[in-house]
C-alpha positions in Angstrom: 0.0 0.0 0.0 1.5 3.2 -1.0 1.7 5.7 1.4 0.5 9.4 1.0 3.3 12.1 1.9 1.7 14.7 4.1 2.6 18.4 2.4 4.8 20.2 3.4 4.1 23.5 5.8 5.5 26.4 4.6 5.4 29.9 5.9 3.5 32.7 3.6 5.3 35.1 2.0 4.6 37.7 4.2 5.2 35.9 7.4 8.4 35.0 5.5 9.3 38.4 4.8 8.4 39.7 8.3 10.5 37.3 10.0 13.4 38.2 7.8 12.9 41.8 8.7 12.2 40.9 12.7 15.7 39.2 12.5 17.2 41.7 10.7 16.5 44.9 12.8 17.4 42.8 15.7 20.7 42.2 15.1 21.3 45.2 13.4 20.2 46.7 16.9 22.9 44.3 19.0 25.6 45.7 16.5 25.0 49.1 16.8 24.8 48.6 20.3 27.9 47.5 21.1 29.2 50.1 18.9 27.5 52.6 20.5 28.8 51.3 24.2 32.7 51.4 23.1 31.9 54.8 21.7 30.6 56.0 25.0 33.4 54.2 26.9 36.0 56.4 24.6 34.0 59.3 25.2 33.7 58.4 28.9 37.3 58.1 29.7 38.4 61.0 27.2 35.9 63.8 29.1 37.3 62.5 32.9 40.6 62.5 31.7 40.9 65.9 30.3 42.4 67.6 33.6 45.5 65.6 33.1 45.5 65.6 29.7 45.2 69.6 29.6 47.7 69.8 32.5 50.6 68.1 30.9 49.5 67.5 27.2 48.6 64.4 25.5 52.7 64.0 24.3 53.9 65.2 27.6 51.5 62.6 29.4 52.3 59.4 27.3 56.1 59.9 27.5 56.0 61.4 30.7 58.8 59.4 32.7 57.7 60.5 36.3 54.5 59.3 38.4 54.6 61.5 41.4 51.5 62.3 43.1 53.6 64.5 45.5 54.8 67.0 43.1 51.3 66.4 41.1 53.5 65.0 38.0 51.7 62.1 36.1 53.5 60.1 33.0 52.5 57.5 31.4 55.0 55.8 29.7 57.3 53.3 32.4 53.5 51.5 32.5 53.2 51.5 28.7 56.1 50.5 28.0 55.7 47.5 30.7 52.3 46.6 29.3 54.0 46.0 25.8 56.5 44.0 26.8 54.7 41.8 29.5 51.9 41.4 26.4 54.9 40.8 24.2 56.5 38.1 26.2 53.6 36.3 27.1 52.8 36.1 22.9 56.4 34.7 22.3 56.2 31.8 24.7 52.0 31.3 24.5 51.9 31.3 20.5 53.9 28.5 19.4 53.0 26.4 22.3 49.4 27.0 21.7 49.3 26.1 17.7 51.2 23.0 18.6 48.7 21.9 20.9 46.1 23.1 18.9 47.4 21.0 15.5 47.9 17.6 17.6 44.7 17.7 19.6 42.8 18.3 15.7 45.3 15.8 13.9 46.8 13.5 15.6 45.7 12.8 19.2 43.3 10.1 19.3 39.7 11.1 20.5 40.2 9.4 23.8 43.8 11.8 24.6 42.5 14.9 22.5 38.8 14.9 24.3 40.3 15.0 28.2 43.4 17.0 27.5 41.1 19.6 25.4 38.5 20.2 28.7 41.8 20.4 31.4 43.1 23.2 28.7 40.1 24.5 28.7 39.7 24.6 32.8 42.8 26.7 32.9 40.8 29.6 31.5 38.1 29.0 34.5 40.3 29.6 37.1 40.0 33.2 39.1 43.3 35.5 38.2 44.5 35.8 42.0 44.6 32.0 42.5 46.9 32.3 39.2 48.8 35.0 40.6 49.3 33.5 43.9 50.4 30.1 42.6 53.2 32.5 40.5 54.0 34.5 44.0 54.3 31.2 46.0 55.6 28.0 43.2 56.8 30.0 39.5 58.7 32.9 41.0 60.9 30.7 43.5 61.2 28.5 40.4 62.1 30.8 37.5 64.5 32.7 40.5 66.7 29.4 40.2 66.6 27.6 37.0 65.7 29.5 33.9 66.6 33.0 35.4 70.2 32.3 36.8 70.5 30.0 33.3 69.7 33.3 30.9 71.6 35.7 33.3 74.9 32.9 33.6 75.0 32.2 29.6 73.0 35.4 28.3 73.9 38.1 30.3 77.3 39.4 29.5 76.5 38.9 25.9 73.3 41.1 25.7 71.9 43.6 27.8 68.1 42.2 28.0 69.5 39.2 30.1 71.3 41.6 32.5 70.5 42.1 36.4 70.2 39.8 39.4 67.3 37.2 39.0 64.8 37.8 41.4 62.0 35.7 40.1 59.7 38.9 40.7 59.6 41.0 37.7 58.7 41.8 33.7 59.4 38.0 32.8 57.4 36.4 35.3 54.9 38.4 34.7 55.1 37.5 31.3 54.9 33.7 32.0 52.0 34.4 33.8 50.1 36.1 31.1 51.4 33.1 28.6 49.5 30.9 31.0 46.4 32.7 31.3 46.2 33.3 27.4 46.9 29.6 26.7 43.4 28.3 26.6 42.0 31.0 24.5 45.1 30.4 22.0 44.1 26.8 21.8 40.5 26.3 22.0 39.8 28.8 18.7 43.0 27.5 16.9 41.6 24.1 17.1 38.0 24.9 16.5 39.4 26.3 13.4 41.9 23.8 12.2 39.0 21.2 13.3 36.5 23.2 10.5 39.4 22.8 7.4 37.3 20.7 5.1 38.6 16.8 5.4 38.7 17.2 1.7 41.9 19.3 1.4 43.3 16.5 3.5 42.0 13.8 1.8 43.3 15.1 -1.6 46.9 15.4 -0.2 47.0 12.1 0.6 46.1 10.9 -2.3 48.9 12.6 -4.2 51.2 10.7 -1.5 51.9 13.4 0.9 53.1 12.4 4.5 50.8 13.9 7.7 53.5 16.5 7.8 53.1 18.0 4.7 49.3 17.7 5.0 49.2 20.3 8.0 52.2 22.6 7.1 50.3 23.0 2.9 46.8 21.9 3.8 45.5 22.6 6.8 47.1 25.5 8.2 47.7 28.0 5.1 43.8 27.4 5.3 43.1 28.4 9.0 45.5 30.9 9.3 43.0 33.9 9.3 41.5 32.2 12.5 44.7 31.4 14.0 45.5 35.0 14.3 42.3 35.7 15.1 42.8 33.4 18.2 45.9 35.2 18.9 44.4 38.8 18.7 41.9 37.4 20.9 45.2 36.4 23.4 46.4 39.6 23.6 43.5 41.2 24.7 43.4 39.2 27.3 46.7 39.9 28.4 46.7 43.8 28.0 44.0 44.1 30.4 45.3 41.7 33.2 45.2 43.0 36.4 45.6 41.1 39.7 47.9 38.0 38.6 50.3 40.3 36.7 50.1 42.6 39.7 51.3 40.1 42.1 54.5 39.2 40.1 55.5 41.4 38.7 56.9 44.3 41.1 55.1 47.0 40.6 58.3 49.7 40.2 57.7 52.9 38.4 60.4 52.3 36.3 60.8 51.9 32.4 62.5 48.0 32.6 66.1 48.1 30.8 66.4 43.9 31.3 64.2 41.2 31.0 63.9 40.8 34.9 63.8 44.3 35.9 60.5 45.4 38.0 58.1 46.9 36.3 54.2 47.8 36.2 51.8 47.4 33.2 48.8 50.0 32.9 45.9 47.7 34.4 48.4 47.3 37.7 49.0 50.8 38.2 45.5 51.8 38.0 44.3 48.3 40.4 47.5 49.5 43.0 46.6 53.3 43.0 43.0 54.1 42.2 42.0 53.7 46.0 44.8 55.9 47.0 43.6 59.1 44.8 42.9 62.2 46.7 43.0 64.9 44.3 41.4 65.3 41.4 44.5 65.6 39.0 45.8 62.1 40.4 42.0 60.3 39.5 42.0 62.3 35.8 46.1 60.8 35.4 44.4 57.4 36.7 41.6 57.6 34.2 43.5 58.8 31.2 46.0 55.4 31.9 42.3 53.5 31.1 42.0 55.1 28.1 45.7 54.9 27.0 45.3 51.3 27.3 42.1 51.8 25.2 43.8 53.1 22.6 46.4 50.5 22.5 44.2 47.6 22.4 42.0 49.3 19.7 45.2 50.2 17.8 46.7 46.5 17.9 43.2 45.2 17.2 43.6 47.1 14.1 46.9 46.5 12.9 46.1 43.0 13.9 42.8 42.7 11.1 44.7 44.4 8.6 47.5 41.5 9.2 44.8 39.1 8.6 43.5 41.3 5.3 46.4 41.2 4.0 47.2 37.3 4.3 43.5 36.2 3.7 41.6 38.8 2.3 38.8 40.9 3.1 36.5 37.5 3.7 39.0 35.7 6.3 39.2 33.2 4.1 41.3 31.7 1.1 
């Protein structure tokens, strides 16, 4: 007996239409509105700010050397330059450690390994910063103090001046471990979610014209989820410009610009987390506030430098 096929339900035309139109205002609205909330926040921190930024200039405030609320001097850059090179360190060490991962939990590790290890890399990113940042105080800094500090400072040091000074385990390169380890998870979970979405049929033409597993992820898979790995790694360093209490509890917190890898230093998110519940007048609180906004700039400014990198490797689209 044949069976009759029930017809299909479709939506009328102008249900259709007005459900396109529903969906389309409302995410028009959710863009706009998060556009509109970073503009605010610019504007926010730019009208606060002006007291400092009229008192010492917007050139005399970001190289300003001297942060003394004494003598009501304010200068931003010992904590720029400390915020670029914590940020900097932390992307050296994170990066290829991170894509590594990322390529043998997507092409090698077998699903009972890659499942596990992926959730406990994962974890990493659930825990609070100050645990982080005490674990550093209490197990890295000790460590780092005696192994690979005293090894770069015994070998490195007299050859070049980055490696110089005593190791003290607190400082600009701890700090910078710290931030690799906190960034880690975000590094890894969108490269693989991206190498993971490279069609298997790039791979499974490779093979076919004899290519080793090697060749496969170097020609295949990676040229292809490149856009998103740098995505994953703009993603990163946002994260680690605006770190505040892990990075605050290793690395020193001296109003210095850092001449060698472990000198003390202070990145812009410490200075305001240390300071802003000291601030009596209203100079210090405008200096404060025009840091935040500094850093604001800087993360906008890398963000774009960062999308024109990806432009200019994949295109406009992402993609190939």
């Amino acid at each position: 007996m044949t069976s009759i096929a029930r017809p299909t339900r479709n939506l009328a035309p102008g249900r259709t239409r007005y459900a396109d139109r529903l969906f389309r205002g409302v995410s028009r609205f959710g863009a706009i509105t998060v556009l509109v909330i970073l503009i605010g926040l610019g504007v926010m921190l730019t009208l606060t700010s002006l007291p400092a930024l009229r008192e010492f200039g917007i050139a005399g405030f970001v190289t300003g050397t001297t942060w003394d609320p004494v003598a009501s001097i304010y200068g931003a850059l010992p904590y720029i330059v400390g915020t670029l090179l914590s940020s900097a360190i932390a992307l050296v060490i994170a990066t290829p450690v991170a894509i590594l991962t990322a390529i043998y939990l997507s092409e090698l590790a077998p699903s009972r390994v890659a499942i596990p290890l992926t959730f406990l890399i994962e974890l990493i990113a659930a825990i609070p910063s100050v645990v982080i940042g005490l674990w550093g105080v209490f197990v890295l800094t000790p460590f780092l103090k005696v192994t690979i500090e005293a090894f770069m400072v015994d070998t490195l040091g007299s050859t070049f001046p980055i490696f110089e000074g005593p190791p003290l385990g607190i400082g600009l390169f701890a700090a910078g471990v710290i931030l690799a380890i906190m960034i880690l998870p975000t590094i890894v979970s969108v490269s693989r979610e991206v190498i993971t979405s490279v069609p298997t049929a790039q791979r499974e033409a490779m093979y076919a014209l004899g290519a080793t597993r090697w060749e496969v992820v170097t020609k295949a898979v990676l040229p292809t989820a490149r856009s998103g790995i740098v995505g994953a790694i703009i993603l990163g360093l946002g994260r680690a410009l605006g770190e505040t209490m892990a990075v605050t509890m290793v690395i020193g917190n001296a109003s210095d610009i850092p001449t060698s890898l472990f000198d003390q230093s202070q990145t812009i998110a410490s200075k305001i987390a240390t300071t802003f519940n000291e601030a009596t007048s209203e100079l210090q609180v405008s200096s404060l506030i025009a840091l935040g906004l500094v850093l604001l700039v800087i993360t906008i400014a890398l963000n774009i430098i960062a999308r024109l990198m990806v432009w200019r490797v994949a295109g406009p689209a992402g993609g190939e």
